[in-house]
C-alpha positions in Angstrom: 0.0 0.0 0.0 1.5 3.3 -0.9 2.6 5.8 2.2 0.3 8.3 1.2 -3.3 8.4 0.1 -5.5 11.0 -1.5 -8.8 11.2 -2.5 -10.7 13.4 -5.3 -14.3 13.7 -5.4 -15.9 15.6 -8.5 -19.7 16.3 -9.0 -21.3 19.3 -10.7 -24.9 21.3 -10.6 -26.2 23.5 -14.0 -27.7 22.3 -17.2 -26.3 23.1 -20.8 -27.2 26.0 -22.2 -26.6 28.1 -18.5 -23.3 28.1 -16.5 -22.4 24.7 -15.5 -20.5 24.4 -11.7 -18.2 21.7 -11.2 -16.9 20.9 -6.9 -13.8 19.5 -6.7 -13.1 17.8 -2.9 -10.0 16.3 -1.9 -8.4 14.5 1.5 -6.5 12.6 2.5 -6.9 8.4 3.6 -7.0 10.0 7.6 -10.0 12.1 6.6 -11.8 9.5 4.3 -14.2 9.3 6.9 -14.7 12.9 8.2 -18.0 13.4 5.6 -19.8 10.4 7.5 -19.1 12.7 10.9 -19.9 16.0 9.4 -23.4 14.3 8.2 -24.2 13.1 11.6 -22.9 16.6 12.8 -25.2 18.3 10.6 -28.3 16.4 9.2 -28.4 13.8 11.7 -27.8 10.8 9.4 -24.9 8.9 8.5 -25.7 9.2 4.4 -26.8 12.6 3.1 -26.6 13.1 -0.7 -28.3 16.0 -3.0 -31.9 14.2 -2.9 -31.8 13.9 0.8 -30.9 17.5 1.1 -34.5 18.7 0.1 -37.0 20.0 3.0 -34.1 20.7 5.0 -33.9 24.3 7.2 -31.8 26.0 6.0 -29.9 26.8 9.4 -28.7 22.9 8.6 -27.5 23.5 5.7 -25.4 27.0 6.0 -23.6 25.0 8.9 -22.9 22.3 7.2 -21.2 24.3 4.0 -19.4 26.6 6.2 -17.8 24.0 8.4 -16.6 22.2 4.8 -15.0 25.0 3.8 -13.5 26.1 6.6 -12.1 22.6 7.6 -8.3 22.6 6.3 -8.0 19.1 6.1 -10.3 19.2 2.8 -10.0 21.2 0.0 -12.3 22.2 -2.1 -12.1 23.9 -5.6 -14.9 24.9 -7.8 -15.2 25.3 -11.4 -17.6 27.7 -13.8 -17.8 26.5 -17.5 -19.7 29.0 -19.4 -21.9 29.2 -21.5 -20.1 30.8 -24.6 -17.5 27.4 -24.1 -20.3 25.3 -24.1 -22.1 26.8 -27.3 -18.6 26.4 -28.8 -18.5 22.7 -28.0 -22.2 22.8 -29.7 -21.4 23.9 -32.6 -18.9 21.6 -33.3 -21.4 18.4 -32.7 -23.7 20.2 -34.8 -21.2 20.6 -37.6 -19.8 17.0 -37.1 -23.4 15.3 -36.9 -24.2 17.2 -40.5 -21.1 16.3 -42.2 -21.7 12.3 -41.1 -25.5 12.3 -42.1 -24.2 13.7 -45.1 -21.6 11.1 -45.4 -24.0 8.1 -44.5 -26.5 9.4 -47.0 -23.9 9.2 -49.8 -23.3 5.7 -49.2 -27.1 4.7 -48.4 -27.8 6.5 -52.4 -24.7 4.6 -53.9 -26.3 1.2 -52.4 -29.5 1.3 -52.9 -30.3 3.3 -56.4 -26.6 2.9 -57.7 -26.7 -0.8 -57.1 -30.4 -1.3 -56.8 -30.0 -4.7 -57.9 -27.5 -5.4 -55.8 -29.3 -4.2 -52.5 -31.8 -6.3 -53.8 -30.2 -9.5 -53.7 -28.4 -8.5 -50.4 -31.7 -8.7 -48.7 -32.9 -11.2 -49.8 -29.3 -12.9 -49.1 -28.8 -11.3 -45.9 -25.5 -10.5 -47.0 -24.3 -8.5 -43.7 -21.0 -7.2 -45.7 -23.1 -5.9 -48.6 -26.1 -4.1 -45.9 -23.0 -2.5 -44.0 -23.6 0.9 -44.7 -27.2 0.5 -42.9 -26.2 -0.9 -39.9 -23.3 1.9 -39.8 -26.3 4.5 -40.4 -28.9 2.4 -37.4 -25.8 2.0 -34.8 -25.1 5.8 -35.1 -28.4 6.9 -35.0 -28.6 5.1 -31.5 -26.8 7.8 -29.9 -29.9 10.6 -30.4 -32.0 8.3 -28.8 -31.8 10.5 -26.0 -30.6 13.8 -27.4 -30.4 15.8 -24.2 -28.3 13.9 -22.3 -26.3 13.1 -25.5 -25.4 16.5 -25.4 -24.9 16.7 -21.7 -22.6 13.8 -21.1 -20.5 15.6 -24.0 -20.1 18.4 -22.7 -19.4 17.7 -19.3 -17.0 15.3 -19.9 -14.9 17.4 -21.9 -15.1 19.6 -18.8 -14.2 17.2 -16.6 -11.1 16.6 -19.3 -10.4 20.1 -19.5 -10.7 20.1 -15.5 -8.6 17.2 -14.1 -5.0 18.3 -15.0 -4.8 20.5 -13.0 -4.9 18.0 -10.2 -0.7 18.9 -10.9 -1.0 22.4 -9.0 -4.5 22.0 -6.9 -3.9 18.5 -5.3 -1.6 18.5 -2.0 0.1 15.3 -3.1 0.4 16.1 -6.6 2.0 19.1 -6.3 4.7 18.1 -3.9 7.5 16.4 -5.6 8.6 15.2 -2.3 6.0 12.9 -2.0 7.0 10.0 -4.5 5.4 7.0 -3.1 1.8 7.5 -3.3 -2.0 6.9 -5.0 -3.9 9.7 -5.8 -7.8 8.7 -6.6 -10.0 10.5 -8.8 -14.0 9.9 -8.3 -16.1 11.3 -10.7 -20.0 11.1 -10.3 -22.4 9.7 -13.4 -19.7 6.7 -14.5 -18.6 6.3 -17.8 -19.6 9.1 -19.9 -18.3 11.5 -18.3 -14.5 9.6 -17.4 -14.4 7.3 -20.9 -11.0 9.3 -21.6 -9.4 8.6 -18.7 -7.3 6.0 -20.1 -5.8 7.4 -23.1 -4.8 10.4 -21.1 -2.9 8.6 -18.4 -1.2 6.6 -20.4 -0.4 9.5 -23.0 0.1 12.4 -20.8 3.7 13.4 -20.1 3.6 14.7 -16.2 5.5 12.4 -14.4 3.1 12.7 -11.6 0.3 11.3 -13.7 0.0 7.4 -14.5 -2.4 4.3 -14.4 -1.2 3.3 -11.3 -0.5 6.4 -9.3 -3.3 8.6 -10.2 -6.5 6.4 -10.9 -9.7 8.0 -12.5 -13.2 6.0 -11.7 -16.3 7.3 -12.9 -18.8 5.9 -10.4 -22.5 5.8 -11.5 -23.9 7.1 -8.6 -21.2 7.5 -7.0 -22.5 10.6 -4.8 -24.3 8.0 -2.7 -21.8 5.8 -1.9 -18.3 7.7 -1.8 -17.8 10.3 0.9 -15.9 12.6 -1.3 -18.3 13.0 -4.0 -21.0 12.9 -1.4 -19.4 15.9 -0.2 -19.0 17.1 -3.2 -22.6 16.6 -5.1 -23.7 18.3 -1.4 -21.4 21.4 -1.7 -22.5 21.9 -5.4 -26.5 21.9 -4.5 -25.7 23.8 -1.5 -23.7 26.6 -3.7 -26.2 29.9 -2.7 -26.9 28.2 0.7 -24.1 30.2 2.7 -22.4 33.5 1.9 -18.9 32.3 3.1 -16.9 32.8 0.4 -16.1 30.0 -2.0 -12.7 28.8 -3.9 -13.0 30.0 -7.4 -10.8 28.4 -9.9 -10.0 29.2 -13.2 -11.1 27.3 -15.4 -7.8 24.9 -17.1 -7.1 26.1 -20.6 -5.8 22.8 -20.9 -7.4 22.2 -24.9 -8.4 18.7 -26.4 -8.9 17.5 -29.9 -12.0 17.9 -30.4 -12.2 15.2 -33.1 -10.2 12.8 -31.4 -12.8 13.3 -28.1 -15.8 13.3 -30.1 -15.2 9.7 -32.0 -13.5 8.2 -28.1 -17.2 9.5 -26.9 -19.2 8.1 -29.0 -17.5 4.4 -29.3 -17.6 4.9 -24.9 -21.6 4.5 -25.3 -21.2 1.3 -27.6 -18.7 -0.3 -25.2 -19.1 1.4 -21.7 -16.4 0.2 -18.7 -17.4 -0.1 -15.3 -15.6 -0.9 -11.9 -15.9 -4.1 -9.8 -19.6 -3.9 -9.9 -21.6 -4.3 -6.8 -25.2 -5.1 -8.1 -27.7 -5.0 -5.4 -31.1 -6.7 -5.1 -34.3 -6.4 -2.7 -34.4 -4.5 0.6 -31.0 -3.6 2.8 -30.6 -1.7 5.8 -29.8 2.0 4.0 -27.3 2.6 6.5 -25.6 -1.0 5.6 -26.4 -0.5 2.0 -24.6 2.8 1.2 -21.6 2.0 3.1 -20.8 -1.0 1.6 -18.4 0.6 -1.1 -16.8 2.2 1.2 -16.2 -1.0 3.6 -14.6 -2.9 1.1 -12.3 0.1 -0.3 -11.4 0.1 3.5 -10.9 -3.7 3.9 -8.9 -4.1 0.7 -6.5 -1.6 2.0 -7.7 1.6 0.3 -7.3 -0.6 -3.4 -10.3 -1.7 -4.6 -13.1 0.6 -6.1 -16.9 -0.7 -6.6 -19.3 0.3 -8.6 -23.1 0.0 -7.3 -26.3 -0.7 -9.1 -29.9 -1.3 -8.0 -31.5 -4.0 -10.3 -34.5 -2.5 -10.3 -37.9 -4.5 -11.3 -39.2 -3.5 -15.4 -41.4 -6.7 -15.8 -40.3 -10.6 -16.8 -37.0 -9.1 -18.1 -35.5 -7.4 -15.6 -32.1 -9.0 -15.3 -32.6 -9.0 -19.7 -32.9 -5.4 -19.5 -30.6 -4.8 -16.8 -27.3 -6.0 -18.9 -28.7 -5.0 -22.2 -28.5 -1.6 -20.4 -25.3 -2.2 -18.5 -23.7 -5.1 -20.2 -23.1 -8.9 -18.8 -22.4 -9.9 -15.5 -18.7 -10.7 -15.1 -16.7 -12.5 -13.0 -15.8 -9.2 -11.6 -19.1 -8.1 -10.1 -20.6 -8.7 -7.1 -24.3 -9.6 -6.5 -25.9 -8.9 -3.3 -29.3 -9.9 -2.1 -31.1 -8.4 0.4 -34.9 -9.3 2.0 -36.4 -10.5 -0.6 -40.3 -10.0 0.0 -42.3 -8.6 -2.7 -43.1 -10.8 -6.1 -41.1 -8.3 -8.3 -38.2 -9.3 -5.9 -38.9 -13.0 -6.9 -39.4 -12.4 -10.6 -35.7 -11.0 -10.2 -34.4 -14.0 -8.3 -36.2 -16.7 -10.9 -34.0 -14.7 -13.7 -31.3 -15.0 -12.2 -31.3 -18.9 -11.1 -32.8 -19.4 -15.0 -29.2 -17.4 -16.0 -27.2 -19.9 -13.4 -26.1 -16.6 -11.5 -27.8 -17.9 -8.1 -24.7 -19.3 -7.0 -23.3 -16.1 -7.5 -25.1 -14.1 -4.8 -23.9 -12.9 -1.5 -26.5 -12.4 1.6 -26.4 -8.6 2.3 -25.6 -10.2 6.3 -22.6 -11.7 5.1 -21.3 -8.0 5.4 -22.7 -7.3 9.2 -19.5 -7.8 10.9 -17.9 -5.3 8.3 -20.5 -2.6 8.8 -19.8 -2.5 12.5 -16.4 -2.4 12.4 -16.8 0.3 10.1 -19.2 2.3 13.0 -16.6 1.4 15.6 -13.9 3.4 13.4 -16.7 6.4 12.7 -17.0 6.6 16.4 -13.1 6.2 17.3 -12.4 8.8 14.7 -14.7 11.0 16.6 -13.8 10.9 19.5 -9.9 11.6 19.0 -11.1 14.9 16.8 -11.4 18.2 18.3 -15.3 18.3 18.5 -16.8 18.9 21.6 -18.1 16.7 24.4 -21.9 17.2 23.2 -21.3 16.6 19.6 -19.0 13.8 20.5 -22.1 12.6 22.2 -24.4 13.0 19.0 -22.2 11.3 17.1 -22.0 8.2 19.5 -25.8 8.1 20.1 -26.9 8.5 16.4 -24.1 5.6 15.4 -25.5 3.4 17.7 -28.8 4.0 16.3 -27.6 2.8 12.6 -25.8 -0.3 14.1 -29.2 -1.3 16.2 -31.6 -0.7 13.1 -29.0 -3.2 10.7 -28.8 -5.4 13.6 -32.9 -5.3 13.9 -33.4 -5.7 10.0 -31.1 -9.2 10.1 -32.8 -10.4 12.6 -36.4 -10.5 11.8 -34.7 -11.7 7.9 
């Protein structure tokens, strides 16, 4: 394990078309678990993302934002990308969309009226070489099947892209050269489209500080729910107008990208999308337990290993069928955890996945308990030896002995 640990949380807030925020967070491995505190501290609960924000006084929330940014132990950066880069970027995909419409309607004319008979016989042969040019137009014209978020994933990646080197000069590891023996993680929330380029860039970029090994990237799907610092993160971002203390500005990088080059890595991301060790979860767990999880076992492998979480949610007699057309096979990499499973969409579910032979695969959501309270034991130690005082030490005890009773309650009446 290397000597020294960091972690980089990245979520954002805005739509295309108006000024687009991105939060950066970063700490260190000793404060990995400060956001869990600061939850408690502030909201009461152990997990508090963007959607669990809503209805809260406002009181809550000014305290919680302020204490963020004035804790030195976590930095935080944020990020404006306008809206006359953005149009810029929307131009371009206008452009390059009209130029290959044009291009695939050239070859649809030379097939089909140039070689009419041709065509003809190719259907009637289903001669796949022959038909290419169709399937070329049908697999692109996937991509607009949901234009605005076609556009939005763009765009935001190539933010992101634009964003992350300067990790160099904003991360504390990073930009001290006499740290040379560390890992420096990257989490970025909403998974692969917005982190499909992370590999060429490691492996092409020429800072010696960068590399596969040394300065991961994950895009987590998600991942504000289950990481503490893109909880943090997503949180700060939502929470931007909720206190007046000031915030950390940050130009945004004029590090520039090929557009090209991005544009054709985008779109062959959404035909063959990468994930991380994913944790796919079915029926009812313990929230507490549930959203934890991925942190436990980053913990347990010794701040290695990186999960990806998914609900397999019910969508009638082909739910596990629509689940990987969606998010591609199960592999021998993912992890499948079952919790109470007592409703018939639950069952429907399990039937799949014994008819797939994946039943042997599963994991009991208990088989984690132990891990879970282990993982309370070090919320509370870590606490305790922080400078809080004696009645939010208190809070912080009482409310994490709450979560450990309501897992230990939900196991035993499973």
């Amino acid at each position: 394990m290397p000597r020294e640990i960091e972690y980089n949380g990245f979520d954002e807030t805005g739509q295309v078309g108006s000024d687009i925020f991105f939060v950066r967070t970063g700490m260190d491995r000793d404060n990995f678990l400060k956001p869990y505190i600061y939850n408690i501290l502030h909201f009461g609960d152990l997990i508090v993302n963007k959607r669990d924000l809503i209805g809260r006084p406002e009181k809550q929330k000014t305290r919680f934002v302020r204490q963020i940014l004035q804790d030195p132990s976590i930095q935080v950066d944020y990020y404006r990308f306008s809206v006359e880069e953005q149009t810029e970027l929307m131009k371009f995909i206008l452009l390059k969309e009209f130029e290959t419409a044009f291009q695939h309607r050239g070859k649809l004319i030379e097939l089909m009226f140039d070689n009419r008979a041709g065509f003809i016989k190719a259907l009637e042969d289903d001669d796949n070489e022959t038909l290419k040019p169709i399937y070329r137009l049908l697999n692109h014209s996937k991509n607009f099947e949901k234009p605005v978020l076609f556009l939005e994933w763009f765009i935001k990646s190539y933010a992101y892209r634009r964003i992350f080197p300067s990790l160099a000069s904003r991360s504390k590891i990073l930009r001290n050269p006499t740290f040379t023996d560390y890992r420096v993680f990257t989490f970025i929330d909403g998974g692969n489209p917005f982190s499909f380029w992370y590999h060429k860039f490691l492996s092409e970029n020429r800072n010696p500080r960068f590399g596969m090994s040394k300065t991961p990237i994950f895009g987590l799907s998600n991942g504000d729910e289950y990481f503490s610092p893109i909880m943090v993160s997503g949180n700060l971002a939502t929470l931007m107008n909720a206190s007046s203390f000031p915030h950390n500005f940050v130009s945004m990088p004029d590090y520039r990208v090929n557009l090209e080059e991005f544009y054709n890595d985008y779109l062959n991301s959404l035909r063959y999308p990468k994930y991380h060790n994913r944790i796919i979860f079915i029926g009812n767990i313990p929230k507490e337990l549930k959203f934890s999880l991925p942190a436990i076992l980053h913990i347990k492998s010794g701040y290695y290993k990186i999960c990806e979480p998914f609900d397999l949610h019910y969508s009638g007699k082909n739910s596990f069928r629509t689940f990987t057309k969606k998010f591609g096979k199960i592999t021998d990499e993912d992890t499948i955890i079952t919790g109470k499973i007592e409703s018939s969409r639950h069952v429907s579910i399990m039937d799949e996945l014994i008819a797939n032979d994946l039943d042997g695969r599963t994991h009991r959501f208990r088989e984690y308990e132990d891990d879970f309270y282990d993982f309370i034991n070090m919320l509370d130690e870590k606490a305790q030896l922080s400078n809080l005082d004696e009645n939010q030490k208190n809070k912080i005890t009482t409310r994490l002995k709450r979560a450990k009773e309501r897992v230990k309650s939900f196991i035993e009446k499973t």
